[in-house]
C-alpha positions in Angstrom: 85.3 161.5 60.2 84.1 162.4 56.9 80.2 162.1 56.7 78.6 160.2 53.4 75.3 160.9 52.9 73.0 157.7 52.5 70.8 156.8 49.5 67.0 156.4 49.0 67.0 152.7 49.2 68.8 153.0 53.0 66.2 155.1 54.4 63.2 152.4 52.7 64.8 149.9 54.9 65.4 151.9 57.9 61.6 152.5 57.6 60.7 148.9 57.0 63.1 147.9 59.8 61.6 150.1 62.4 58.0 149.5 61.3 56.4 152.5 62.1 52.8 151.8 62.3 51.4 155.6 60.7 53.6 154.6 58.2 53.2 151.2 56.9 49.7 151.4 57.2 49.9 153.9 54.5 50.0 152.9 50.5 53.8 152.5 48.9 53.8 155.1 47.1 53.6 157.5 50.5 56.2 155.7 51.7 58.4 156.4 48.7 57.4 159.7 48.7 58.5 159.5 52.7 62.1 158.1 51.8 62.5 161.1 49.0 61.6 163.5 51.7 64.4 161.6 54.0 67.3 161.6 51.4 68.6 165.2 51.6 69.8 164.3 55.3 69.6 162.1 58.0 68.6 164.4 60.9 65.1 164.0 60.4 66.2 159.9 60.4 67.9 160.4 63.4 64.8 162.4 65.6 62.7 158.9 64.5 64.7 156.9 65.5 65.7 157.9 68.6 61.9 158.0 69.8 61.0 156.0 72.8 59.0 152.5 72.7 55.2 153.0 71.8 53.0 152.0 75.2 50.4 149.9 73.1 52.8 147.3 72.2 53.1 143.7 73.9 55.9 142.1 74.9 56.0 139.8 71.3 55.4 142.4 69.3 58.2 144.8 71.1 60.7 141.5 70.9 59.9 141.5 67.4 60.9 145.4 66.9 64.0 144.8 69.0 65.3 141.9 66.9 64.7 143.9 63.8 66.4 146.7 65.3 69.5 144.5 66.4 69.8 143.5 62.8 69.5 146.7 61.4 72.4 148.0 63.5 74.5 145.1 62.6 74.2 146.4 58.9 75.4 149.8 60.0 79.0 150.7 58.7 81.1 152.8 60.9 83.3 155.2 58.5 86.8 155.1 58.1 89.1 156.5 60.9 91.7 158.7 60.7 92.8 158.6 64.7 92.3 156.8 67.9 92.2 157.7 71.3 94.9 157.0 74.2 96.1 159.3 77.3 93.3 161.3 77.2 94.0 162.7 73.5 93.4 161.9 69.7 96.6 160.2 67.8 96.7 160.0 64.1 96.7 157.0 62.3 98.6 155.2 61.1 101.7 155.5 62.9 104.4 154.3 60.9 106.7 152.0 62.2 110.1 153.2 64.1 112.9 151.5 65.9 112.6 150.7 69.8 112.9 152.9 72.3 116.6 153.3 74.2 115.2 153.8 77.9 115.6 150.8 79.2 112.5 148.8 80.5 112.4 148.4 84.4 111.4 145.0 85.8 107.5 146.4 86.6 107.1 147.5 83.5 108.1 144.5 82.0 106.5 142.4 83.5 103.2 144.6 83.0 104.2 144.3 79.2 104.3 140.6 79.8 100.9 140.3 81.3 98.9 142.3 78.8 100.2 140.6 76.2 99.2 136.8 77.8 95.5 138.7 77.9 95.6 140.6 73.8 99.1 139.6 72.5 99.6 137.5 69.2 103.0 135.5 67.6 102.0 134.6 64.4 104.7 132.9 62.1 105.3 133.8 58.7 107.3 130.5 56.9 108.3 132.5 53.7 109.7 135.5 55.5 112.4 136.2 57.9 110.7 136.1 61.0 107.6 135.5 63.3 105.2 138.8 64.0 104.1 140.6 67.4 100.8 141.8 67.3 97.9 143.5 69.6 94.5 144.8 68.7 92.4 147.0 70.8 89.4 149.3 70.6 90.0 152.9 68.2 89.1 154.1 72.0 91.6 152.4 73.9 95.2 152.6 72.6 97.5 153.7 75.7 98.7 149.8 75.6 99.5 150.1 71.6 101.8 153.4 72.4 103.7 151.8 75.4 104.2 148.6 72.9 105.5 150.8 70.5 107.6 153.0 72.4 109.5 149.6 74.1 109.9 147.4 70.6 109.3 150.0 67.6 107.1 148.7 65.3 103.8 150.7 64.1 100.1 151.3 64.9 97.7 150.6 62.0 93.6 150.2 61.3 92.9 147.3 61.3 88.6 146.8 61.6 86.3 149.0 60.4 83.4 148.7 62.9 79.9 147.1 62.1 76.9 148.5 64.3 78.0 148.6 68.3 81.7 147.1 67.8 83.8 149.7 67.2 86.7 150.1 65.1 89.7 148.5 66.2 93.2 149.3 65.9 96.5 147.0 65.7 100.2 147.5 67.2 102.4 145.1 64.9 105.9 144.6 64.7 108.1 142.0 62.7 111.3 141.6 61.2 114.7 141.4 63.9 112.3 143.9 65.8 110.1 141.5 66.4 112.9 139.1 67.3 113.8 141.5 70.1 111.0 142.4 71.0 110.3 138.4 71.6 113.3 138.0 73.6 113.0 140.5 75.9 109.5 139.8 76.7 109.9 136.0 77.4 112.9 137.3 79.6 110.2 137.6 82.4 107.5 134.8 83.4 104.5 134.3 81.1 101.8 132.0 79.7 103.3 132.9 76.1 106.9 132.2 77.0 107.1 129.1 74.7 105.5 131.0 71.6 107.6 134.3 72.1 110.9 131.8 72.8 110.4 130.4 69.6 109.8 133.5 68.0 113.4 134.9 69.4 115.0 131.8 67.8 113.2 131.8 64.5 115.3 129.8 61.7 116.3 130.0 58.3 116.0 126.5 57.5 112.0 126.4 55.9 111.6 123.2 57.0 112.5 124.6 60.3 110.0 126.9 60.0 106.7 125.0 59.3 108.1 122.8 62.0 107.7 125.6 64.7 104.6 126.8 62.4 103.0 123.7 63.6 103.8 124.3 67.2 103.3 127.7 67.2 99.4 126.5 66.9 99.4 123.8 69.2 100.4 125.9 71.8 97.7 128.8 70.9 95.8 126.1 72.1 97.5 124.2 74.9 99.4 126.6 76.3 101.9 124.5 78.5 102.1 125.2 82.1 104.0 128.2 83.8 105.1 130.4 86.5 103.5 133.6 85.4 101.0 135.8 87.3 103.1 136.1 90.8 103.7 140.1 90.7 101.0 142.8 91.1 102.7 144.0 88.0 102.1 141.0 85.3 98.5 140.8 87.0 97.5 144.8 86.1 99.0 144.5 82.5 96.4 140.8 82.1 93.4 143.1 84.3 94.0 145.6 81.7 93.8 143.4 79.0 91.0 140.9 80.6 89.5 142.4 83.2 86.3 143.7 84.4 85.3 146.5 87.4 81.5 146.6 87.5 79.0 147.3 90.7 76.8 144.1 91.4 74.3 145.5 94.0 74.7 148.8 96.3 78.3 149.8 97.2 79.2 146.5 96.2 82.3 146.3 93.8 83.6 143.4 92.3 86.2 142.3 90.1 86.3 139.8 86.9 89.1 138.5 85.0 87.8 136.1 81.6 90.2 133.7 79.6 89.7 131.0 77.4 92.5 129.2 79.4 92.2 127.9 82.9 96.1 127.5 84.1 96.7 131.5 84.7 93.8 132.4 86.1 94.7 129.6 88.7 98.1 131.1 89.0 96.5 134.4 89.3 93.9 133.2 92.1 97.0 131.8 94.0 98.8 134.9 94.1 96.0 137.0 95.1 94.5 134.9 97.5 98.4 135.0 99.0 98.6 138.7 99.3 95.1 139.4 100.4 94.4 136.7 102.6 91.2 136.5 101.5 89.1 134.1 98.9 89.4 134.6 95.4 86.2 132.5 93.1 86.5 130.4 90.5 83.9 130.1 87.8 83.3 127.7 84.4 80.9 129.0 82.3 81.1 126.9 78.9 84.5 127.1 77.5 85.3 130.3 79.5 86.6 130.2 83.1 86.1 133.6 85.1 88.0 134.8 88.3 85.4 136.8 90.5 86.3 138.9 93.4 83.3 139.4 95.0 84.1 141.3 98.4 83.8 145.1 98.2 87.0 145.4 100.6 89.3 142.9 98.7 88.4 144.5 95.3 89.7 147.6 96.3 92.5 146.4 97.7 93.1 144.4 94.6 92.5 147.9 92.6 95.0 149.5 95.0 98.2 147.2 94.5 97.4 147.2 90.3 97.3 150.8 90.0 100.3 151.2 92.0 102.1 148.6 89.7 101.5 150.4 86.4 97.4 149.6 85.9 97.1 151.8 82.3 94.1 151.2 80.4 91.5 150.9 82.9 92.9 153.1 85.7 90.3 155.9 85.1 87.7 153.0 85.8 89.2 152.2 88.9 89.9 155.8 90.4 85.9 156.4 89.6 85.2 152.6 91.3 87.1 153.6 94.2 85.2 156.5 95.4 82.1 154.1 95.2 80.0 154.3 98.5 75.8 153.7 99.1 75.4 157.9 98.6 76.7 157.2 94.7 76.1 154.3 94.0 74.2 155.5 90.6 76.5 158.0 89.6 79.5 155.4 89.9 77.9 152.7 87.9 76.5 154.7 85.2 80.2 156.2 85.0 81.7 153.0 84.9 79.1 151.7 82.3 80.1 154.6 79.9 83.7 153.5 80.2 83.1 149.9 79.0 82.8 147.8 76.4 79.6 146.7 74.4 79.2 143.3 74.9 76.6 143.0 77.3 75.9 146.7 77.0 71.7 146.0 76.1 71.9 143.4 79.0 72.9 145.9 81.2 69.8 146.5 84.0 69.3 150.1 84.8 68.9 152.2 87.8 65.1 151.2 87.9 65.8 147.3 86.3 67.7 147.0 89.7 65.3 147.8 91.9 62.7 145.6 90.4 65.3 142.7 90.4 66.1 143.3 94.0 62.3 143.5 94.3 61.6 139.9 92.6 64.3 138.5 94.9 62.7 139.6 98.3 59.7 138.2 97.0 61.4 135.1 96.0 62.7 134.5 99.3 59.3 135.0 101.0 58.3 132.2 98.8 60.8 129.8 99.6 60.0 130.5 103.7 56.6 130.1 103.6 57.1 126.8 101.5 59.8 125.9 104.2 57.6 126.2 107.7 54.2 124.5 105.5 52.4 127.9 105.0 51.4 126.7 101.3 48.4 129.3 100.7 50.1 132.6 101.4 52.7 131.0 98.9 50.7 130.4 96.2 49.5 134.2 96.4 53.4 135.5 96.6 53.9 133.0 93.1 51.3 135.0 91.5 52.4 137.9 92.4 56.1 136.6 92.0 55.1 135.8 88.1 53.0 139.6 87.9 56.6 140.8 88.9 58.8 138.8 86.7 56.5 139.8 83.6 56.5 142.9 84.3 60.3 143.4 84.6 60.4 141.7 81.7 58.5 144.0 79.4 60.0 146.9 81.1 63.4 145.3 80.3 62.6 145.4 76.6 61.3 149.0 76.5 65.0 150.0 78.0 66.5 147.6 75.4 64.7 149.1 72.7 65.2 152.6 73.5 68.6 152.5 73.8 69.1 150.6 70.6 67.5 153.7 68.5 69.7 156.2 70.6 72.7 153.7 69.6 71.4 153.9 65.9 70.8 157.6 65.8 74.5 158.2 67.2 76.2 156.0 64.7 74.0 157.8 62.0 75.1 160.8 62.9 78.4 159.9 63.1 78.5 158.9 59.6 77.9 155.2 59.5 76.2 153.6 56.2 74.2 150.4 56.0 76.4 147.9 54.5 74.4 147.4 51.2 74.8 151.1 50.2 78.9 150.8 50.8 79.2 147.8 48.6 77.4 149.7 45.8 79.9 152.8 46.1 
């Protein structure tokens, strides 16, 4: 993408945000003369800011850095984009819309259609026009799902976010009109938590009336999905892993597997089934208003991973070739691979190599505390608490270092690439 050149009042704040102490310390009009020196390009920006932590800071004063930091990146505009990525190559956007496909579906991938769309899928209704509208979004990075849409049911691929700081752009597959209408009907041909939205959709009226009718109940439904039979083929469940899930390595050649939805009834449907074929115990979490399915076993995730990328498993198969090959000799090569093929979201929660160890460190210690509290040996467990809370603070601290460091690499990439702080694109 094209890069636009930031002014002198973006690089001020960059400096104030990042509160370099040989440079605040100085008079304002160094620092102005500083910010000049910065305007004629952001490399020298980007070298500062992708410095590591200072040692003579404190925990409260590094929390403080951080936090400006975080704020500072959520200012940071990504530019424009012109493509998106999907089957291991660049697409250009947008892709205007076309008619469906003539190959006719097969039952798998249908019902892997149906599955990713229970997980990303919208049916929104429109009561002035003809019809109801078919929509997914996904990452710019992420579009093999968008292209399989559109190949089945026509319709186009647009923009549709710009990205702000660590979420990145996203992109939209949409498709309306008697398109839409088919595409609606031959999705809710096969099983499905949407069923009753994309049946309605298939059978939208002309009566308006009608229509704000089925509006109405369009809604309700987005929020009380009514029970049904979906997630009972390996199929439907790689297309809603696709969409929902998660393939990360908790401790040392241990893989596990998370699926995350807002509703509870087909992830219960999905337990069932897998807990069927495996044989083997599936868990079942509430966290808030967000109910996760955990596999936790090493062998019955890879079995799991097995029987979805033989069904049609898309989006995230190159995650679960790489977790496959997962054993205690790579156990850091597979993790940071997998972490590099992942979302944001928790991405500065993340522990590294080193965070890991001092976790697994403050856990054995831990449980020596607990024994010697158990069998009465209350002296030796008063010196493992105090070096228990040594530990803790320490990790802590370290923690933060990590966090800040890679929140200035973050920045300088997105600089790089061409993002602008907000303020500076709203004056252009």
């Amino acid at each position: 993408p094209r890069t636009t050149q930031p002014g002198l009042a973006f690089y001020v704040s960059i400096g104030q945000a990042l509160l370099w102490p040989e440079l605040m310390a100085r008079p304002a009009s160094v620092m102005r003369r500083w910010a000049s020196s910065m305007f004629s390009g952001s490399r020298a920006l980007c070298r500062r800011v992708s410095c590591a932590a200072p040692a003579h800071l404190d925990l409260l004063q590094l929390k403080r850095r951080v936090d400006r930091l975080k704020a500072l990146q959520g200012r940071l505009m990504w530019p424009r984009i012109s493509n998106f990525h999907a089957f291991g190559r660049l697409h250009a956007l947008p892709i205007s819309a076309c008619a469906a496909g003539t190959t006719p579906l097969t039952q798998q991938r249908l019902e892997y259609m149906a599955g990713f769309f229970d997980g990303d899928g919208c049916v929104s209704a429109r009561v002035t026009a003809s019809g109801c509208a078919l929509s997914i979004s996904q990452s710019f990075s992420h579009g093999e799902a968008l292209l399989i849409f559109r190949q089945s049911f026509g319709g186009g691929i647009y923009r549709m976010g710009r990205g702000v700081g660590s979420t990145k752009p996203a992109i939209q597959w949409s498709v309306s009109g008697q398109r839409a209408v088919r595409a609606a009907s031959v999705l809710g041909s096969v099983p499905s938590a949407k069923k009753t939205q994309l049946d309605i959709a298939s059978k939208w009226p002309s009566c308006r009336l009608e229509r704000q009718y089925l509006a109405s109940q369009l809604n309700k439904f987005k929020l009380h999905p009514p029970a049904s039979d979906a997630g009972h083929s390996w199929a439907y469940v790689a297309g809603f892993f696709d969409a929902e899930g998660h393939i990360y390595v908790a401790r040392k050649s241990q893989l596990r597997l998370e699926l995350a939805q807002k509703h509870e009834g087909i992830l219960r449907q999905i337990q069932c089934f897998v807990q069927e074929v495996t044989g083997r115990p599936v868990h079942f979490s509430q966290a808030r208003e967000v109910y996760r399915l955990i596999v936790a076993d090493s062998a019955t995730s890879r079995m799991v991973l097995e029987y979805m990328m033989g069904a049609g498993l898309c989006v995230k198969r190159q995650q679960a070739e790489i977790a496959l090959r997962l054993c205690e000799n790579n156990y850091i090569e597979v993790r940071d691979a997998l972490h590099q093929r992942t979302g944001n979201q928790s991405r500065y929660q993340r522990l590294g190599h080193e965070g890991r160890e001092r976790a697994m460190q403050i856990e054995a210690v831990y449980a020596k505390v607990r024994y010697r509290k158990l069998h009465q040996h209350l002296s030796q467990a008063s010196e493992l608490q105090t070096q228990l809370k040594e530990l803790k603070s320490r990790h802590a601290l370290l923690n933060l270092v990590e966090q800040y460091s890679r929140l200035r690499q973050d920045i300088r990439i997105l600089l790089s690439q061409g993002c602008v702080l907000e303020k500076s694109l709203d004056r252009k």
